[in-house]
C-alpha positions as CSV (number, residue, x, y, z in Angstrom):
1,X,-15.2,14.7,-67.0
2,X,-18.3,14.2,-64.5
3,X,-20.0,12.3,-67.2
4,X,-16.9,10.0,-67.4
5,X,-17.6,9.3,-64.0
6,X,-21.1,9.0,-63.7
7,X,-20.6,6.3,-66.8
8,X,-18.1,4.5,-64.9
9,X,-20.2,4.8,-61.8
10,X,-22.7,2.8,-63.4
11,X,-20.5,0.3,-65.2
12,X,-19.0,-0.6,-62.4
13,X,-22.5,-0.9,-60.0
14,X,-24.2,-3.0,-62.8
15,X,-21.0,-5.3,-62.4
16,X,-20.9,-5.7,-59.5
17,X,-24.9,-6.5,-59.4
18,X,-24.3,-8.9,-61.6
19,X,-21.4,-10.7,-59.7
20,X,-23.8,-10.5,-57.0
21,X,-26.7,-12.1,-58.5
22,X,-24.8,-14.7,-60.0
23,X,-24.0,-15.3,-56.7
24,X,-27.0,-15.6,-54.9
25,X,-28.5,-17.5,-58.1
26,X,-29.8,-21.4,-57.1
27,X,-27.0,-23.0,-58.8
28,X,-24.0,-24.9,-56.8
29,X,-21.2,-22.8,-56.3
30,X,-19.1,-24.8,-57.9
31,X,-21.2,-24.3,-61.5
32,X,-20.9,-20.7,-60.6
33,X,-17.4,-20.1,-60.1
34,X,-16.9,-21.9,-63.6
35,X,-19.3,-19.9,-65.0
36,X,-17.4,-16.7,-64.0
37,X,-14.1,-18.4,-65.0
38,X,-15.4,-18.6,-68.3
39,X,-16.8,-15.7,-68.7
40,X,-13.9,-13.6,-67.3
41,X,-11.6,-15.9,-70.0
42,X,-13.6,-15.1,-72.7
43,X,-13.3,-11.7,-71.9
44,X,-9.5,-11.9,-72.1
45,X,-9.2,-11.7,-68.0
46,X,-6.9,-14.1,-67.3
47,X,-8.1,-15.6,-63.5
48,X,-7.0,-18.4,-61.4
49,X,-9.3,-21.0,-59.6
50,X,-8.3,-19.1,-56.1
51,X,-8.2,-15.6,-57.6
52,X,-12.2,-16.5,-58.2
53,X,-12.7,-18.1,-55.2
54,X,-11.3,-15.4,-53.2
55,X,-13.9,-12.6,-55.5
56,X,-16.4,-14.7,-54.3
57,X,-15.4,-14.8,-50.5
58,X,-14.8,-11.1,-50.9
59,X,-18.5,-10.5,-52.7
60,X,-20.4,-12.7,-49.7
61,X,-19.0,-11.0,-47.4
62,X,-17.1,-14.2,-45.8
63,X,-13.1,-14.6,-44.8
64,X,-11.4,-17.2,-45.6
């Protein structure tokens, strides 16, 4: 069981590294949150335009 959460451990911190540096990446936000639309879609995640756009408030560190 520790290795089951040691794996999900990681899974989880790579995502979230990855949300991150998509984040911080020099591309218009806009371009960005479509990116992750897309990529949450074609992962079967279904996500709205504010569901995203609240992620990404949440990942910044901003309140809207």
């Amino acid at each position: 069981m520790r290795a089951l959460t040691l794996i999900s451990a990681f899974v989880g911190g790579a995502i979230v590294g990855c949300g991150a540096a998509l984040l911080f990446a020099p591309e218009k936000g806009e371009d960005v949150r479509s990116r992750i639309c897309s990529l949450l879609k074609k992962k079967g995640i279904k996500i709205s335009d504010q569901e995203v756009d609240a992620l990404v408030a949440e990942l910044a560190g901003s309140e809207e």
